[in-house]
C-alpha positions as CSV (number, residue, x, y, z in Angstrom):
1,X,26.3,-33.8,141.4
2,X,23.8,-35.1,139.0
3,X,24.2,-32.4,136.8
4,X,27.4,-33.6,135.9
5,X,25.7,-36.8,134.6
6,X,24.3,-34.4,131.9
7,X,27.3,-31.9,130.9
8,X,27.9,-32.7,127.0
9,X,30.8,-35.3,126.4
10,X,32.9,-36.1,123.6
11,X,34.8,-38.8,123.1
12,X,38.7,-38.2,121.7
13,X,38.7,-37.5,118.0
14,X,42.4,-38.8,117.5
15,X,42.9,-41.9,116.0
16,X,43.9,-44.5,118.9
17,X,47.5,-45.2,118.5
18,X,49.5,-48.2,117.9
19,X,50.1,-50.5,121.4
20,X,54.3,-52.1,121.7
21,X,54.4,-55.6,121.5
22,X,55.4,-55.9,125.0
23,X,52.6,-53.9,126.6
24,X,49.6,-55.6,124.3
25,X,51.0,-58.9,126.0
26,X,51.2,-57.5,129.2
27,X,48.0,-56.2,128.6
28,X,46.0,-59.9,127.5
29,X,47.8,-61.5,130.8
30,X,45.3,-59.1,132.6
31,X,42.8,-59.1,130.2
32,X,42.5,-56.0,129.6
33,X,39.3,-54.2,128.3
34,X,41.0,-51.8,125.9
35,X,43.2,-48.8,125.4
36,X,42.1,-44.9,125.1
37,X,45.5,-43.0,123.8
38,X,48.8,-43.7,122.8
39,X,51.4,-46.1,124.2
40,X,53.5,-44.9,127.2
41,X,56.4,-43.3,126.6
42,X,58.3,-43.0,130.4
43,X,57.2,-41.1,133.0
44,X,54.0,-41.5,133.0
45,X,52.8,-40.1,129.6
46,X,52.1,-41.3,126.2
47,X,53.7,-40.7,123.3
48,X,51.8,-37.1,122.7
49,X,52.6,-36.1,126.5
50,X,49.0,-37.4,127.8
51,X,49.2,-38.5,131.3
52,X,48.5,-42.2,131.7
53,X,45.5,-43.6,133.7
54,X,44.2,-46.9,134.4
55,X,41.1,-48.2,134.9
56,X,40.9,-51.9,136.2
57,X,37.2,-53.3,136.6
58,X,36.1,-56.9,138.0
59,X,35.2,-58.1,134.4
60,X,34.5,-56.8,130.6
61,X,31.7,-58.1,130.6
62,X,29.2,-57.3,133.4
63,X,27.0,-54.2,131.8
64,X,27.9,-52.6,134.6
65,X,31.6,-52.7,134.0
66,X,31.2,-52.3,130.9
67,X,28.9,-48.5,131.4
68,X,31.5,-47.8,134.3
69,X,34.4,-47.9,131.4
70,X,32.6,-45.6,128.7
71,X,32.6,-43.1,131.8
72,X,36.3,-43.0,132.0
73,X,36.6,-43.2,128.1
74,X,34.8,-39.9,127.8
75,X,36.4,-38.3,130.9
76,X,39.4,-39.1,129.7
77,X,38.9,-37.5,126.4
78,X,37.4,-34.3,128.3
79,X,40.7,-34.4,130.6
80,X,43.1,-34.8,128.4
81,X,44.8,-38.3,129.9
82,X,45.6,-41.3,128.2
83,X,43.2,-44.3,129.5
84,X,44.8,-48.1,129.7
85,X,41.5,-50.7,130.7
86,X,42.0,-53.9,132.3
87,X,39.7,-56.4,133.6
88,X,39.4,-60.0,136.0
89,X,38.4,-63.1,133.3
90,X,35.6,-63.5,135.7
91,X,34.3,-62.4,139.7
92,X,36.8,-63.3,142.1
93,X,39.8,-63.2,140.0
94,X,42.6,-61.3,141.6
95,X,45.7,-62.9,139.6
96,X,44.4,-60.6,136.2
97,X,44.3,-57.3,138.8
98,X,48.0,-57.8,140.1
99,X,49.1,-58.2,136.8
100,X,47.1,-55.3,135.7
101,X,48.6,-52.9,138.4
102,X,52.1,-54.2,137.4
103,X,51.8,-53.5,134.3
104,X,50.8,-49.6,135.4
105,X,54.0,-49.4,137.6
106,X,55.7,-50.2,134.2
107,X,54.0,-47.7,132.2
108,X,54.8,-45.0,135.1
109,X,50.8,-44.1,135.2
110,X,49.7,-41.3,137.4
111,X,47.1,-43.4,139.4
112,X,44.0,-46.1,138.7
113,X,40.6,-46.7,139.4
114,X,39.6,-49.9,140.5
115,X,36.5,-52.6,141.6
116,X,38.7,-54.7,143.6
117,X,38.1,-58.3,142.7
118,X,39.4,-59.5,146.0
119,X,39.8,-56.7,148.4
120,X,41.9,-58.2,150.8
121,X,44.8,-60.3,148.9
122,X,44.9,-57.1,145.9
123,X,46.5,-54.7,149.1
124,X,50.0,-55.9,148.7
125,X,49.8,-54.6,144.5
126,X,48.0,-51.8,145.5
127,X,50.9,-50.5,148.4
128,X,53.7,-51.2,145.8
129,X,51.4,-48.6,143.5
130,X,51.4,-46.1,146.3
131,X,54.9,-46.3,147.2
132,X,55.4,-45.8,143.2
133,X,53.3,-42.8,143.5
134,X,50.4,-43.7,141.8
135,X,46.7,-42.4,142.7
136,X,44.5,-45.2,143.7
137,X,41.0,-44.8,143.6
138,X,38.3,-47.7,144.4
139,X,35.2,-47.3,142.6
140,X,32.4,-48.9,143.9
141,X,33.8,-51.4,146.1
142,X,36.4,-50.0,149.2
143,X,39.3,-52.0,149.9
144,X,39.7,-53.7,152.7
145,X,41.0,-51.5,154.8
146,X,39.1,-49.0,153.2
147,X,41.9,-46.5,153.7
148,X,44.6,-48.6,151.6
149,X,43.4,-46.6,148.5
150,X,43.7,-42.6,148.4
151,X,39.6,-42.5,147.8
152,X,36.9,-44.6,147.2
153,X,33.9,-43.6,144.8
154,X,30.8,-45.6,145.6
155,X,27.5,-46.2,145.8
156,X,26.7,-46.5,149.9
157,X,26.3,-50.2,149.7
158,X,24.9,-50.9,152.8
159,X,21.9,-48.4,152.1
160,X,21.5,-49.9,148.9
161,X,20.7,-53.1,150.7
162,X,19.0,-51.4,153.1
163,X,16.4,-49.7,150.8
164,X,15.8,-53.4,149.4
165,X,15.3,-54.7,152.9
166,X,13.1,-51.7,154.1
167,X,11.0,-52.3,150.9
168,X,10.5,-55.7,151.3
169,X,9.5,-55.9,154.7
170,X,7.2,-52.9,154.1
171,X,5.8,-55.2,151.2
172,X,5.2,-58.6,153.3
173,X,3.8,-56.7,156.0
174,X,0.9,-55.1,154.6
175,X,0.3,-58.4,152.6
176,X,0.5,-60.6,155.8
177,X,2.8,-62.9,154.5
178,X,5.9,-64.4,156.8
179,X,9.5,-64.4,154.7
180,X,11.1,-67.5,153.7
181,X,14.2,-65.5,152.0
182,X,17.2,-67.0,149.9
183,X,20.3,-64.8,150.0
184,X,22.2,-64.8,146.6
185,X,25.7,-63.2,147.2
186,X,29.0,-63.2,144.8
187,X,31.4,-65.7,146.4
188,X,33.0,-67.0,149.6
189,X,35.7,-63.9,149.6
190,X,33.8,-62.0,151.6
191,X,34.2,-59.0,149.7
192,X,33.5,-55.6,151.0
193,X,30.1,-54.9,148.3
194,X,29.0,-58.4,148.9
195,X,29.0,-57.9,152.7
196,X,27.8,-54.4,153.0
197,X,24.9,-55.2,150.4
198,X,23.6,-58.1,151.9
199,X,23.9,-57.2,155.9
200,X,22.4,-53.9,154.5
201,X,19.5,-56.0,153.5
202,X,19.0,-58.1,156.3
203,X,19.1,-54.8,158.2
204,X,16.5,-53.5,156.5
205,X,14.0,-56.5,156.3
206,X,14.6,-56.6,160.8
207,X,16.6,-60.1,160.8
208,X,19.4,-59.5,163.6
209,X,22.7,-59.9,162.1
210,X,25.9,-61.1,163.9
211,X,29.1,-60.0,163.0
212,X,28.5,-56.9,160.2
213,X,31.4,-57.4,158.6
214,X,30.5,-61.2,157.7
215,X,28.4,-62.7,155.7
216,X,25.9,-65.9,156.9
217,X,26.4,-66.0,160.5
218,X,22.4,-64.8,161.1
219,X,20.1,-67.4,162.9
220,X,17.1,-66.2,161.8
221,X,15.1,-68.7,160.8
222,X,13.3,-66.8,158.3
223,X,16.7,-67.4,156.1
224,X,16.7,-70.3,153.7
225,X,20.4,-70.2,153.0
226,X,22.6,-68.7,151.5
227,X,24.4,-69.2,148.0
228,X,27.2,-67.9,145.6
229,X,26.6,-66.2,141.9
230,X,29.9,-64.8,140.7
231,X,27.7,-62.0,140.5
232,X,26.5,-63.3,136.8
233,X,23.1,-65.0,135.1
234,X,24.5,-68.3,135.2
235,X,25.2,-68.1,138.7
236,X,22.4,-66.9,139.9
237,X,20.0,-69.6,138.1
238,X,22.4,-72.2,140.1
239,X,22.0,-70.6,142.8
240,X,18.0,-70.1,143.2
241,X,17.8,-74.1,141.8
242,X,19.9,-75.2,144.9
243,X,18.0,-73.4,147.1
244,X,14.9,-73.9,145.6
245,X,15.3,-78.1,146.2
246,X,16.4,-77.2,150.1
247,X,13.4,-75.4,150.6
248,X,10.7,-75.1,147.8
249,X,9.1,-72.3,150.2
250,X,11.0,-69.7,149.5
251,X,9.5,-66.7,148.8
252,X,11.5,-63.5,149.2
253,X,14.9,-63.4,146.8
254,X,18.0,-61.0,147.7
255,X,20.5,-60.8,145.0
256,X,24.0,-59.2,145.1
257,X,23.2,-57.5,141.5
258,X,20.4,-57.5,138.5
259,X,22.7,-60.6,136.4
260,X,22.3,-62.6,139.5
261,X,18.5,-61.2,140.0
262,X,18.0,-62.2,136.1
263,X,19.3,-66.0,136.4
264,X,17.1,-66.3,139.7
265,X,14.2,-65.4,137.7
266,X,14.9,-67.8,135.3
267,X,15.0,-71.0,137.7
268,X,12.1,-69.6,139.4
269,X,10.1,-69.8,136.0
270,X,11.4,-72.9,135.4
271,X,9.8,-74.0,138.6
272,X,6.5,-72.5,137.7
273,X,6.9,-70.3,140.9
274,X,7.8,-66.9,140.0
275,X,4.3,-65.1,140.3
276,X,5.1,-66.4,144.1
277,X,8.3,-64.9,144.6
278,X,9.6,-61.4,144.9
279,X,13.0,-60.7,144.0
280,X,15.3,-57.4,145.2
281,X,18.6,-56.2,143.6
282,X,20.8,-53.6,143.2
283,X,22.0,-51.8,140.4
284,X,19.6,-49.8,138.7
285,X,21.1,-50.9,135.2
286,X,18.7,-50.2,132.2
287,X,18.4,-53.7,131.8
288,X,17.3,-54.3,135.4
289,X,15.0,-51.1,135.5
290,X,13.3,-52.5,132.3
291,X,12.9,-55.9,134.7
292,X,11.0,-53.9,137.4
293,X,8.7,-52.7,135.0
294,X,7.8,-55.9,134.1
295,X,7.5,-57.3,137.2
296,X,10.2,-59.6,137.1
297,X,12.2,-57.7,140.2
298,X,9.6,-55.9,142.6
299,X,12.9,-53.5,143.8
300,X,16.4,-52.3,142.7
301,X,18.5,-49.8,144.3
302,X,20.0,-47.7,141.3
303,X,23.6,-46.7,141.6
304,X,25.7,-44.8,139.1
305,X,28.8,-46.4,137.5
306,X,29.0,-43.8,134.7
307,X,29.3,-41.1,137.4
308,X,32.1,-42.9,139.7
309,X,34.1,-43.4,136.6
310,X,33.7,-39.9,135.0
311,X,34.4,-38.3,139.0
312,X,37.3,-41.0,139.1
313,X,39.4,-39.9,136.1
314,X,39.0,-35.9,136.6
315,X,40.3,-36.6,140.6
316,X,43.7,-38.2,138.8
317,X,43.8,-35.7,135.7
318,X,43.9,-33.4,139.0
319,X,46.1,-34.9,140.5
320,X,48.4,-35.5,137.7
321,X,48.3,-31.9,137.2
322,X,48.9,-30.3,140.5
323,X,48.8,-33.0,143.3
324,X,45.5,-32.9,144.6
325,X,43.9,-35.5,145.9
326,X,40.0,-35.9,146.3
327,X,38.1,-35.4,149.4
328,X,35.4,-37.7,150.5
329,X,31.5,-36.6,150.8
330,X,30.8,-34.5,154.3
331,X,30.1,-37.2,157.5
332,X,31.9,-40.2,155.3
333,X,34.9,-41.9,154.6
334,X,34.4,-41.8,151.2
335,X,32.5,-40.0,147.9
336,X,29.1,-41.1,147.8
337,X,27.8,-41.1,144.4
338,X,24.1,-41.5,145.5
339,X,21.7,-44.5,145.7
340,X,17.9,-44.2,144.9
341,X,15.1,-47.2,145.1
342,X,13.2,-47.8,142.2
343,X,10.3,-49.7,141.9
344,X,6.5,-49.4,140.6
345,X,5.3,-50.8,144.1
346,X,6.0,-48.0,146.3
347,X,5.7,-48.7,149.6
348,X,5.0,-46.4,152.9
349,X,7.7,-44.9,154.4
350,X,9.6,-46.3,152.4
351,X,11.6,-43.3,149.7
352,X,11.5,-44.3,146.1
353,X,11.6,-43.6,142.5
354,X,9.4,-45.0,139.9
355,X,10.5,-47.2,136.7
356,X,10.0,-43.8,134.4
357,X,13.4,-42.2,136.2
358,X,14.6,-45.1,136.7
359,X,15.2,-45.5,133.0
360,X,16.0,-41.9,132.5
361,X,19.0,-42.5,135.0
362,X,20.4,-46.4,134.0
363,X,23.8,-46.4,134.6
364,X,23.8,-42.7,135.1
């Protein structure tokens, strides 16, 4: 599949037309990200006869997010559909994703991809978009239940966190150390990413989790707590300085993403104990690859946003065009778009990539 990664893209030549008044407000109530193509027409085209798709991501501003919508962009250029972006104000915000998947209903759109901001309370939106006849696709987080969207495109989040885990136990092993390990997670939602990332971890480190589909219900000592991020810098300096005055012992760092990893970094310098701690993360974002390389993250799992999104808007040009919907990957119940470890510390028995692919695969 990675060769798709590399087929030469081009980005639409036409000029991007003019938006209606009605759907440019529509579109700032969900805070939307941007337009690719003209303004609907009915029945689910533009104005030049373009199939419309959406493409609704937790925020616009998250690198992540951002890499995830220049994937659709250029597949929808390649496919011929006209893309409508939308985005939450910030992690957690599900109000900006209803009104986003209204406003698709409206435009009669042909289906939408999206990183569910709250997987659980978004179902209700995304049923009415079903029963409209709309292709739902998550990318990158499933829905809760998973099968409430048509397919999911995704990284496998629990091995993500399990390569982490399996690469940071390897680590304090051979260097005799016992674990005192803060867990930096999104939010209190309990959404599906944050919970298959971090029990992924735990997993993978040994501690004995509870329930697998929750999130802080381990009694391993070893864990220091447990705080939210929002899945951004900010939050994740919050985060490590709370934990950090509940137990200034701490150190092993999990963080839900490399924004999170980044802030925890910070407050960890600003304690003057960083050399001391090892931080893990997932993403595999240039940014976060170039932070492995320096040391500042000993391990990220790399996933591929630029991939999910590209895969995402061909499945519903596909679909627009003869009714087919995607399958998911052989063994799963849903498209895995690969995960790989990178780091500059391998460790045995433990599969990974170095820093060098890692940067020749960011946000692949």
């Amino acid at each position: 599949m990675m060769q798709l990664l590399n087929r030469p893209r081009a980005l639409p030549s036409r000029t991007v037309a003019a938006v209606s008044t009605g759907l440019v407000a529509a579109c700032l109530l969900a805070a939307c990200g941007g337009t690719s193509g003209s303004a609907p027409s009915g029945g689910g085209a533009n104005a030049g006869g373009q199939p419309v798709v959406g493409l609704i991501t937790k925020t616009d501003t998250n690198p992540f997010f951002v890499k995830m919508r220049d994937g659709a962009q250029q597949e929808a250029g390649q496919s011929g559909v006209a893309l409508q972006t939308f985005a939450g104000k910030q992690d957690g915000d599900n109000e900006s994703q209803v009104q986003a998947i209204e406003n698709l209903i409206s435009a009669g759109a042909k289906g939408f991809l999206i990183t569910a901001n709250d997987t659980k309370a978004i179902i209700p939106s995304i049923d009415r978009a079903r029963q409209a006849g709309m292709l739902v696709i998550a990318l990158d987080t499933p829905l809760e239940p998973a099968n409430s969207a048509d397919a999911t495109f995704a990284t496998d989040n629990f091995q993500a966190g399990v390569l982490i885990g399996q690469w940071a136990k390897a680590r304090f092993e051979k260097d005799g150390k016992t674990a005192r390990i803060a867990m930096l997670d999104i939010n209190a939602n309990q959404v599906s990413v944050d919970v298959q990332r971090d029990q992924g971890f735990l997993t993978g480190f040994g501690v004995e989790v509870g329930d697998k589909n929750r999130i802080g219900d381990e009694s391993d000592p070893r864990i220091a707590g447990h705080e939210a991020t929002n899945g951004d810098e900010e939050g994740g300096r919050t985060a490590m300085e709370n934990l950090l005055q509940k137990d200034p012992t701490i150190n092993l760092v999990y963080t839900i993403n490399e924004p999170a990893a980044a802030g925890a970094y910070e407050a960890l310098k600003a304690a003057g104990v960083e050399k001391q701690v090892t931080i893990v993360s997932v993403d595999g974002g240039c940014p976060g690859v170039e932070a492995v390389k320096a040391g500042r993250i000993g391990a990220t799992s790399q996933q591929y946003p630029l991939k999910m999104s590209q895969l995402g808007v061909e499945a519903i040009a596909q679909f627009a065009k003869d009714g087919t919907k995607p399958a998911p990957t052989a063994g799963k119940d849903f498209f895995d778009t690969g995960v790989n470890l990178i780091t500059d510390s391998p460790q045995t028995g433990v599969e990974s990539k170095d820093t060098a692919f890692g940067a020749q695969n960011c946000w692949g």
